[in-house]
Each structure stands twice: as structure tokens, then as C-alpha cells.
N, C-alpha and C positions, 0 to 999 in steps of 0.2 A: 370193580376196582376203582379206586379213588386214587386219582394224580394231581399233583400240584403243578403249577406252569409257572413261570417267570414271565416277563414283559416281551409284549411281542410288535408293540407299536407299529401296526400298522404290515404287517410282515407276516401274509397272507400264507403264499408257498411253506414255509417252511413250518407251519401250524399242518396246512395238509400232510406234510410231510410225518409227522408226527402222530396224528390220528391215525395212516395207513400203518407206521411200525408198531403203533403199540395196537394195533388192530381193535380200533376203539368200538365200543358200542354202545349207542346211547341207551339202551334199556336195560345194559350191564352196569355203565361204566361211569365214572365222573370226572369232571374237569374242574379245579381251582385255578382260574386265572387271576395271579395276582398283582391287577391293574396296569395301567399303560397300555391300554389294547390300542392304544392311535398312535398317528403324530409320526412323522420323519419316514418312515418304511413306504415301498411303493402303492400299496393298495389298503389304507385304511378303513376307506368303507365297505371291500372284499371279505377282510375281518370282520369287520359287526354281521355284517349277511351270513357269514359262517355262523358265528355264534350265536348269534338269535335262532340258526336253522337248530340250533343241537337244544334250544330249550331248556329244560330244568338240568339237563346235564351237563352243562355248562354256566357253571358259577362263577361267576366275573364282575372282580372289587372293582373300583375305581383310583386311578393312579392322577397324576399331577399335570398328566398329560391329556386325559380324559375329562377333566374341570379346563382344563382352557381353549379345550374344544368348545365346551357349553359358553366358554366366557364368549369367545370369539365370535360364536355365533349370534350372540343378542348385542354386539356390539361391544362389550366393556374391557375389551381386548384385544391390540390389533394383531395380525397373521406375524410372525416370524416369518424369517430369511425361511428358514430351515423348514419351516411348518410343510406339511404334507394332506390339508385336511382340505384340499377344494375339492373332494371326489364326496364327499361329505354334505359338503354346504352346498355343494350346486347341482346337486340331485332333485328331481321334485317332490320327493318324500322325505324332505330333508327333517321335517320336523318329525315325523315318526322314527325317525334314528336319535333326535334328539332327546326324544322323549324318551326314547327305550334308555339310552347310556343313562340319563339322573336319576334313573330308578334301581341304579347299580346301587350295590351296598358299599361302603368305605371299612368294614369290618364283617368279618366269619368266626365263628367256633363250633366249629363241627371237625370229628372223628379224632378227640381230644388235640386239636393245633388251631392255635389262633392266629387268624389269617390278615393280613395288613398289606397294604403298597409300601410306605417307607420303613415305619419304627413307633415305639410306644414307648414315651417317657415313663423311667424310672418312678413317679409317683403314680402311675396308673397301674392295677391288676388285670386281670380279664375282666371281670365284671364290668367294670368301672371303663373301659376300652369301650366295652360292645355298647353302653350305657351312652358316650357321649359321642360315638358314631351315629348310632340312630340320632341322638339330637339332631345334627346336620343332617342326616339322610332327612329327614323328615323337612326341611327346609330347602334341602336341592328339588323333594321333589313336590313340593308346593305351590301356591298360586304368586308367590311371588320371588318367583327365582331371581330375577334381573338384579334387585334390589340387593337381594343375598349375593351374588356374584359381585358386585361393584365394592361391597366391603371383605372380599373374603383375602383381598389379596395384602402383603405387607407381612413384613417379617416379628413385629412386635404383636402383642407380649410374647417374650422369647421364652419363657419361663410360666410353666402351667402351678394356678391358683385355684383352689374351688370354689373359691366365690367371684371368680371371674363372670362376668355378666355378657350380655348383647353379642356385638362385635365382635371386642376381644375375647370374648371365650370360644364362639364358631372360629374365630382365623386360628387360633390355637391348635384345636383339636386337627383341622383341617392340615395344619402344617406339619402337626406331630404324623397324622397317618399317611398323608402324601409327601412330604419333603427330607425328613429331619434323616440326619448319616450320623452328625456330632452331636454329642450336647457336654456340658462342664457335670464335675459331680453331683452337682444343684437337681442337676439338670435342666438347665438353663440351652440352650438349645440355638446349631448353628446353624447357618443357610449359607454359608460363603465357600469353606472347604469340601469337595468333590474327590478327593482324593480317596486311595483303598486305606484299610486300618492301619498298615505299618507307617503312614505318611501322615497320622493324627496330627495338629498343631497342638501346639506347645499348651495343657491345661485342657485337652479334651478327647474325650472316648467316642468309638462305638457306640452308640446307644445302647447296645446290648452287652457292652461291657462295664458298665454301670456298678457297680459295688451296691449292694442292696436294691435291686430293681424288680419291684411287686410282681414281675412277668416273671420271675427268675425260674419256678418252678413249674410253669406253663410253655408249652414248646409254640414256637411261635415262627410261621412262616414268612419272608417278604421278598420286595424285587426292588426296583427302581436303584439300587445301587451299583453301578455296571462294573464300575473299578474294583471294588471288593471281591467281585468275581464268586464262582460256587462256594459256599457255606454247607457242610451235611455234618452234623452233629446230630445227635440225638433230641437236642432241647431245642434247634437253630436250623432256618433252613434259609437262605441267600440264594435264592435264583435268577439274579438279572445275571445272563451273563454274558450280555452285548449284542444280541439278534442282529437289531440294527445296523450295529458297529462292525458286523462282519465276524462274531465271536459263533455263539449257539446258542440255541434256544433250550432249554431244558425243563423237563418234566420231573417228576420223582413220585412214584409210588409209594404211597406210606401205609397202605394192607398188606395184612400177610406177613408172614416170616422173617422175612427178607426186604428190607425196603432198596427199592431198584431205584438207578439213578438214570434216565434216558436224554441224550445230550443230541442235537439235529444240527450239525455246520452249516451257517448262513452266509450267500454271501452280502459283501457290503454297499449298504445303500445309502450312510452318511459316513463322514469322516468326523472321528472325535475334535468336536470344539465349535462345531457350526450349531 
């Protein structure tokens, strides 16, 4: 059985809790974790120890929270108030956790769902998605990540080109899969509004409500959005749905007949806005 996860940032218990009810088995079973496995929750490096233990059965993107672990850790990012990741850093196998997370993928397509942390602008298909994930992947996990890290951050070009080059093409793709909620019909793309869809600003969408968006016909899974809350469409799956925050953690079986939606009440270990 193949299950999709939402962002579990660091939030240990309530992952156990989850493999016990869905009575999981690694020789059976799969897990799509879609990124934000750190950051803010009590026990982030608990999490990587779990999922490293489950192996190929546990597929886990990388979310925006999992890039500034890597940042923080080589220096080009300092810790947040709110950061949770000194169980991490101050391990002395720190760097074989380090190494394990940049070899996470930032894209999946398997069992017909294309699999993301944030969102995929309107000019990209699947192809073209999975195409310029690897790009990056293959430079997080490189001989010179530092270097990649120090320009990956900054919200411009907001608005994805295809002859964008160096820099600005990695921060791009980077921000489209780990950040992006809004973009304009351009899709031109926001970083400011946090808000769920009914609270859009004024001149911009969903990303995945997009009018003509190449993904339109490809079902497409993601998390990192906590306020939009569960998303289950057929074409559409939204599963941040606040772990952290004191919401649930959620799974969703997509074999079989019947796709099951399995939700785990967390309690809370930040308060939204910190």
C-alpha cells in the first residue's frame, strides 16, 4: 500500500503513531513524505532516525524547512527563535544526517501523482517539474553545496523563464517547489501572503488554481501549506494540516478502490506566528 504524508516537522510521536494504525510494513507498504520532515516539533533528529530506519520505504521530498537545516548548518543561515534543529547539529554524526537529508529528492512521480513540498508554476508540466528538480538535486548534492546554499535564498526572479540561467534559475525552481501558495495569472509568484485560498490577495490564486496550468491534467500531491488545511480531490491532494500547530498529521492511501484518508490529532508544540 502506498500512503502519502504531509509535513511532520520534526514530530516524532505522532508519525509512530501513524505507522502503528495503519499497521505499516516496510516490505508491504510505502510512505510519501512530502517534505518538512524538521524544524519547530520536539524531536527532529527522532524523525530522520525513523525514517532512515524504514529505508526505500520511506520516500521523503525535501521541504523549505529541510534546505535551512543544510543552510544553517554550513553557516549561511542563522538558527531562528523558533528553530528546533540543535538535536541535529549537535549530534556527533551530525554530518551523516546531513548528508542523508541533500540527497532527498525536491520532486516524485510515481503511482501516477506528482509529488512536491509547495506548488508548480502554471508554465511547468510534469516533465519539465521532475527535469528541473533534478537540476538542483544534483547541486544540493554536490561537492559544492555551501556555495549553492549562499545564493539559493531571495525571492526574485519571481516569475519562471526558460532561459533563465545560474542563480536565478536554481532560486526559482527552488522557491516554486519549496515555497510558492500564490502566484498572479503570469504566474508571477508570491512569498508574502500565508493566508488559506479564501483570503487570496487582491490579483492572485492558488497556484493550483491557475487557468491553463500544464499540471492541470496530472494529479498532484503537496504539504507546506498549513492554513489551506486538507485538500482530497481527485486531481489535488493538500496535506499540511498543522502537526506542529496542534492540527493532525495526515496520511492518505491512494491504491486500491477506495482512497482512505487517515488523520492522527497532534498535540501542540508551536504557536502560529513564531
Amino acid at each position: 500500500m502506498n500512503y502519502l504524508v504531509g509535513d511532520l516537522q520534526g514530530c516524532c510521536d505522532p508519525l509512530e503513531r501513524l505507522l502503528s494504525i495503519i499497521g505499516f510494513s516496510p516490505s508491504r507498504d510505502r510512505l510519501y513524505l512530502l517534505g518538512d520532515l524538521v524544524n519547530r516539533g520536539p524531536d527532529s533528529l527522532g524523525v530522520l532516525r525513523r525514517l532512515r530506519d524504514l529505508g526505500d520505504s520511506a520516500m521523503c521530498l525535501l521541504g523549505n524547512h529541510d534546505l535551512h537545516l543544510l543552510a544553517v548548518a554550513h553557516g549561511v543561515r542563522r538558527a531562528h527563535r523558533s528553530d528546533t534543529l540543535e538535536g541535529i547539529l549537535a549530534t556527533p554524526d551530525r554530518e551523516a544526517w546531513l548528508d542523508w537529508v541533500r540527497h532527498r529528492p525536491l520532486a516524485l512521480w510515481e503511482h501516477g501523482w506528482l509529488m512536491v513540498h509547495a506548488g508548480v508554476v502554471p508554465q511547468w508540466d510534469a516533465v519539465q517539474t521532475m527535469a528541473l528538480a533534478a537540476e538542483v538535486e544534483a547541486l544540493l548534492q554536490g561537492p559544492d553545496l555551501r556555495e549553492f546554499l549562499t545564493v539559493m535564498y531571495g525571492n526574485e526572479p519571481a516569475r519562471w523563464q526558460d532561459d533563465l540561467e545560474g542563480a536565478d534559475r536554481w532560486r526559482c525552481v527552488i522557491n516554486c517547489l519549496t515555497r510558492v501558495r500564490f502566484c498572479t495569472l503570469d504566474g508571477t509568484m508570491d512569498f508574502s501572503a500565508k493566508e488559506g485560498a479564501g483570503a487570496a490577495p487582491e490579483g492572485l490564486l492558488p497556484w493550483f488554481e491557475v487557468p491553463g496550468r500544464r499540471t492541470a491534467n496530472t494529479p498532484v500531491a503537496f504539504g507546506h501549506w498549513s492554513t489551506l488545511g486538507l485538500i482530497n480531490r481527485s486531481d489535488l491532494l493538500s496535506l499540511d494540516t498543522g502537526c506542529v500547530w496542534g492540527g493532525q498529521l495526515t496520511a492518505v492511501r491512494i491504491d486500491g478502490a477506495t482512497r482512505e484518508v487517515i488523520q492522527i490529532d497532534c498535540p501542540q508544540t508551536q504557536k502560529p506566528g513564531k
